[in-house]
N, C-alpha and C positions, 0 to 999 in steps of 0.2 A: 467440880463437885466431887467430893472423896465420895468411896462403895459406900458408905454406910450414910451417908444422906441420900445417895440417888435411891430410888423406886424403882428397885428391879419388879417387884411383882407388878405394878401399876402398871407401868413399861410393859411387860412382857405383855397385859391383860388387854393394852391399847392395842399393840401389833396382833392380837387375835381378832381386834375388831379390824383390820385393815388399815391402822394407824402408821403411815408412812413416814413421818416426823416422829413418832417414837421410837421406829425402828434406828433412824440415821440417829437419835441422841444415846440408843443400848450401844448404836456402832463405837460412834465417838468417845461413849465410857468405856470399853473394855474390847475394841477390839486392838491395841496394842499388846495389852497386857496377856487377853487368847493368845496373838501370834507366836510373844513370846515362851507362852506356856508348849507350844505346838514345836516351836524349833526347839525346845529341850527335850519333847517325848520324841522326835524324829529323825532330829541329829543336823538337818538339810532344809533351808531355808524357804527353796524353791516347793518341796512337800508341803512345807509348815502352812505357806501362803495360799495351796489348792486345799489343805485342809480344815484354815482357817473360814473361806469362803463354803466349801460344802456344808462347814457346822454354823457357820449364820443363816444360811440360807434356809439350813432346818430348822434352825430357831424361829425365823418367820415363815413358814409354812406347818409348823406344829405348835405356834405360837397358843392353840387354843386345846391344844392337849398339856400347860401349862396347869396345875393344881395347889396353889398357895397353902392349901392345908396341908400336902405332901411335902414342903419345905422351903427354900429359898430359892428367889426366882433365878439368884445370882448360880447358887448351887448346880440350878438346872440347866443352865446355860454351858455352863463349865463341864460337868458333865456329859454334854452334846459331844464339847470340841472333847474329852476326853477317847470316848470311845469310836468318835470319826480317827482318834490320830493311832487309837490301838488296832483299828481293824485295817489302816491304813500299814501299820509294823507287820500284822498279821499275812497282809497280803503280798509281801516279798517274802517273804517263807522264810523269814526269819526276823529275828528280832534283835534290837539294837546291842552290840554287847554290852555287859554289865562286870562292873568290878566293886571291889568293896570298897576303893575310892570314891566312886560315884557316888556309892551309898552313904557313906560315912559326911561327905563332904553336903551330902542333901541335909541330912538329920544335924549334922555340929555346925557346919558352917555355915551352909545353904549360899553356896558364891553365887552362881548364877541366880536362883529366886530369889535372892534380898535383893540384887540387882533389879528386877524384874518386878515385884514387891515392896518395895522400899516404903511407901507411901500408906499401904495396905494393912493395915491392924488385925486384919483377920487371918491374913498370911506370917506375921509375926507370932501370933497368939498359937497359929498351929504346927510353927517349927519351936515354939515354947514345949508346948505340949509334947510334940516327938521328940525332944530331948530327953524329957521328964523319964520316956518311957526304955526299960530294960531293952537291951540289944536285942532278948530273944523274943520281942515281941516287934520292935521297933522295924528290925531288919525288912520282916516278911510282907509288914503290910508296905516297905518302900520298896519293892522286888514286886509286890502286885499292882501298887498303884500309881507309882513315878517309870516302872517301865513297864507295866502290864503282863508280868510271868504269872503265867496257872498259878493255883497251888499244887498241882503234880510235876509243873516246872520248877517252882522254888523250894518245894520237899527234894526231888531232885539234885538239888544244888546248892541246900544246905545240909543234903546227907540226914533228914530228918523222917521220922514218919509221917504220912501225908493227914491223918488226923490228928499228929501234934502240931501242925502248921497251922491248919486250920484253927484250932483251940488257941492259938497264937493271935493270929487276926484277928478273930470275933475279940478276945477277951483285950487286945488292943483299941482296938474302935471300940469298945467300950468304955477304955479309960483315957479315950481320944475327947469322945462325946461328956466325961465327967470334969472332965480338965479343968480346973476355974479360970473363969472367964475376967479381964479385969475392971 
């Protein structure tokens, strides 16, 4: 079943009721594609997989702090494993280094997430979109959201004012979320 037919929100709203068979079919939809999201933000396989297991585990036991009118259930999912695997970078006191290969190759070519994505229309439609978008916006939000730098880290290390950064990202994610969709 592709993302866009399964029922994440359904899914998500069953395992709030203690729905054990919807939980092992959200695994079965996406927990490859988490892992692999996980060993790109972590770098080390062996993390990826203790941090893919923390953020399902949260997914079912917050299953019913789920809010369908706050977004997608898939969204919120993803999100889990996002900030499990940033506070996981966080907590080696340091964080994974970043080059402007990395960056460049996330937003033009995206090797590893087309790999990872291939199938995914939603992941296509949002390296469409980061292409679309100028460098000086593009950059910051992949410095904050593919490897989880501040914005007083990535003002830092793009040699920028730390309020033109941020004017940067908002007015990005804004023309991320305007994007046409196909």
């Amino acid at each position: 079943m592709s993302g866009s037919e399964f029922d994440y929100e359904g899914t998500l709203e069953a395992c709030a009721g203690g729905d054990c068979a919807a939980f092992r079919r959200l695994y079965q939809q996406e927990a490859g594609q988490l892992l692999g999201l996980a060993i790109t933000l972590l770098g080390r396989r062996d993390q990826a997989e203790d941090c893919l297991h923390d953020a399902l585990l949260k997914v079912w036991v917050n299953a019913d702090r789920f809010d369908r009118s706050l977004g997608s259930g898939r969204a919120w999912i993803y999100s889990i494993l996002r900030y499990r695997a940033l506070n996981q970078l966080r907590g080696r006191k340091q964080l994974v280094a970043t080059d402007d290969g990395f960056i460049n190759a996330m937003a033009d070519e995206a090797a590893q997430a087309e790999e990872l994505a291939e199938a995914r229309s939603t992941a296509r439609q949002l390296r469409d979109c980061l292409r679309l978008l100028e460098r000086p916006r593009r950059h910051p939000i992949l410095l904050a959201f593919y490897r989880g730098l501040t914005h007083d880290q990535i003002a830092a290390r793009l040699s920028a004012p730390l309020g033109t950064i941020k004017g940067r990202i908002r007015a990005g994610l804004r023309a991320l979320q305007e994007c046409p969709q196909p």
